[in-house]
C-alpha positions in Angstrom: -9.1 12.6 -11.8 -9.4 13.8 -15.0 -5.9 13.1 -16.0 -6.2 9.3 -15.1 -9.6 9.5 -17.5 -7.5 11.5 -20.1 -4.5 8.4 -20.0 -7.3 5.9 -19.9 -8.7 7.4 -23.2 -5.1 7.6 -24.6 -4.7 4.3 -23.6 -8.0 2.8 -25.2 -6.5 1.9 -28.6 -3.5 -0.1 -27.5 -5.5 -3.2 -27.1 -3.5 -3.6 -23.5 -6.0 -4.8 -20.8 -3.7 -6.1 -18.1 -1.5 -4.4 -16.3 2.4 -5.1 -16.9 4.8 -7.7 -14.9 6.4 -4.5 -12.9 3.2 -3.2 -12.2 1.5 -6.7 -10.9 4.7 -7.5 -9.5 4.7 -3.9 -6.9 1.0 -4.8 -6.2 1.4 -8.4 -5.0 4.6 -7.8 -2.9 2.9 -5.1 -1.3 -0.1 -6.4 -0.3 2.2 -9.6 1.0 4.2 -7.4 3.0 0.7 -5.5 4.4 -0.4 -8.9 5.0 2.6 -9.6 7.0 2.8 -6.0 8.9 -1.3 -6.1 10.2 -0.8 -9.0 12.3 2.7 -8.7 13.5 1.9 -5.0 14.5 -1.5 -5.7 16.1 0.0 -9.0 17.9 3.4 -7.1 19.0 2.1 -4.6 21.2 -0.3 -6.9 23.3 3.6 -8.7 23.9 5.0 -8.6 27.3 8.8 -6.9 27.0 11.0 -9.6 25.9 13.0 -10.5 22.9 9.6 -11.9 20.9 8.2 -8.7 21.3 11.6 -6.7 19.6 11.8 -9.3 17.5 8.4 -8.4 15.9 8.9 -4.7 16.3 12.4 -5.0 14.3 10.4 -6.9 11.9 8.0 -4.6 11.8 9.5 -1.9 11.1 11.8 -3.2 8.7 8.2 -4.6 6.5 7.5 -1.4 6.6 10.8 0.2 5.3 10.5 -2.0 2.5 6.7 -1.1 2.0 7.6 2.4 1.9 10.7 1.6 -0.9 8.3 -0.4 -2.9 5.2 2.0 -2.9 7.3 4.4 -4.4 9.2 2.5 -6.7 5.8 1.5 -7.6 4.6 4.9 -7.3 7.5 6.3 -9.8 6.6 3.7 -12.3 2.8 4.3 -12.6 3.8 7.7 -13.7 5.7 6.8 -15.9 4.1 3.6 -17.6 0.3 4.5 -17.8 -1.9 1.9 -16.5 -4.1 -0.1 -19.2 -7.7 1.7 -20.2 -10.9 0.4 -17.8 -12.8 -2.1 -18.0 -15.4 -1.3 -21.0 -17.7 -2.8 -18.3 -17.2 0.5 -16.0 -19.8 3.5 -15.8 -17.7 6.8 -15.6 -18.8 7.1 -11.7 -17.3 3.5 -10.9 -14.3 4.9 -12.6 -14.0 8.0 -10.8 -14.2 5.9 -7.6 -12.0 3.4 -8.5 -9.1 6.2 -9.5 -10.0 8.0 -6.0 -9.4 4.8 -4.5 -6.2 4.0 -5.7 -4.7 7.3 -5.0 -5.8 7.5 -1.6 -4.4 3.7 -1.1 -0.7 5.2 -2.6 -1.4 7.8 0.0 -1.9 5.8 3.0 0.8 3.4 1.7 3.3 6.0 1.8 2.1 7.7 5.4 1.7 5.1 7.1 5.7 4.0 7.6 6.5 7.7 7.4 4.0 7.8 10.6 5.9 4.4 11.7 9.4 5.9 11.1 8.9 9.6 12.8 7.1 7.6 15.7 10.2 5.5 16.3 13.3 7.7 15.5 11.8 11.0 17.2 11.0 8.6 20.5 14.6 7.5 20.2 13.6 4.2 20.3 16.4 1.6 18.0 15.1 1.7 14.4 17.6 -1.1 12.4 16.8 -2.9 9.0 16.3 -6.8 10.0 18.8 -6.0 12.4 21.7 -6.1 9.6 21.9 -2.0 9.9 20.8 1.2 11.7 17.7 3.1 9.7 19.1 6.9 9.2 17.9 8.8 12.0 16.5 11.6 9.9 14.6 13.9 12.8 15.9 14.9 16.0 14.4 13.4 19.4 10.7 15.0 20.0 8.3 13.0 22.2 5.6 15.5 21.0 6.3 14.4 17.5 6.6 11.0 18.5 3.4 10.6 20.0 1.5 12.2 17.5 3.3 10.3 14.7 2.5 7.4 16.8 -1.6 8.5 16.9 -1.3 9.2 13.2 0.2 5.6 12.6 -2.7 3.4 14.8 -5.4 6.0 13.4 -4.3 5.6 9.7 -4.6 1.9 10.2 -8.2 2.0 10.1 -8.6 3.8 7.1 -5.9 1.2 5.1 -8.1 -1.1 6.4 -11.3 0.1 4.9 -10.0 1.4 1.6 -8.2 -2.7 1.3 -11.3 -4.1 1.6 -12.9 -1.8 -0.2 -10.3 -2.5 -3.1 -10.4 -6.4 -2.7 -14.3 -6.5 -1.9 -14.8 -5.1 -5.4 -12.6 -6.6 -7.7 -14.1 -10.1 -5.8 -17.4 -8.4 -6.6 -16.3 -8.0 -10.0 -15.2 -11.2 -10.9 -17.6 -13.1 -9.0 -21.1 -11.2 -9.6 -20.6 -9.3 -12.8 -17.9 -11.6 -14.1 -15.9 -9.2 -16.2 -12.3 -8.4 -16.6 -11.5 -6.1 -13.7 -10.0 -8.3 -11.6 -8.0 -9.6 -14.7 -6.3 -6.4 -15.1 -4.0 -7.4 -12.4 -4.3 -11.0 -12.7 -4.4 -12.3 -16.0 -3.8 -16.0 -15.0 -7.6 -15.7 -14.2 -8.9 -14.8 -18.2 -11.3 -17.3 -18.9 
């Protein structure tokens, strides 16, 4: 916490209030892709066995893949390209929150196709990308791993969920009610 205050004070006299194009870019085809993944996994395993059904589990799967790639691609260049200062309009506690909040969605964003992946290779089920090529089958066959990789995975989902909405809920609530520039940062199309 106190190093993302300490870069926030570095990063106070640049002038830069938005984040950059990479960084909105990661953001946006993230949350697309989560977008994608919540419904296909929640519609997938109420599926009968059939060729919809591992059609939307290779699809899946292979969102999630790219998920995991892109958080830490995304990941890698937060470290090294400091996000802008925060809004002037944020009390230190909103900004402690807000920093808590981000790191624990980079958490979940990570664990949650690592849960996916050891759920799926250590049940030696068929893990391919789109279909185009086998995943690398990085752990040996373990139905105790699988299954609790596979109650990690559906637990998790509950807390992406809340920390999303969370997330969403106030930067709405920040460009709605207290119309300032948060939800600019990652949007600057928005500035008034």
């Amino acid at each position: 916490m106190q190093e993302a205050m300490a870069a926030a004070n570095n990063n106070k006299d640049s002038g830069r209030t938005a984040y950059d194009a990479m960084a909105r870019f990661f953001h946006w085809t993230i949350v697309v892709f989560i977008l994608l993944l919540i419904p296909i996994g929640l519609i997938m395993s109420d599926l009968d066995p059939g060729p919809l059904q591992d059609t939307l589990f290779v699809t899946h799967e292979s969102l999630g893949l790219t998920v995991f790639i892109l958080a830490l691609l995304r990941l890698v260049w937060r470290l090294s390209h400091p996000p802008p200062p925060p809004s002037r309009d944020l009390t230190r506690l909103e900004i402690i929150g807000s920093t808590a909040v981000h790191w624990l969605l980079y958490a979940l964003i990570l664990a949650m196709p690592v849960s996916g992946y050891l759920f799926v290779v250590a049940g030696d089920f068929p893990l391919t990308y789109f279909g185009l090529a086998d995943a690398p089958r990085l752990v040996a066959k373990s139905k105790a791993l699988s299954d609790l990789a596979e109650t990690t995975h559906l637990t998790l989902q509950y807390a992406i969920y809340a920390l999303a909405l969370m997330h969403a809920g106030a930067a709405l609530h920040h460009y709605f009610f207290r119309r300032n520039d948060v939800l600019y940062r990652m949007l600057p199309s928005l500035r008034r």
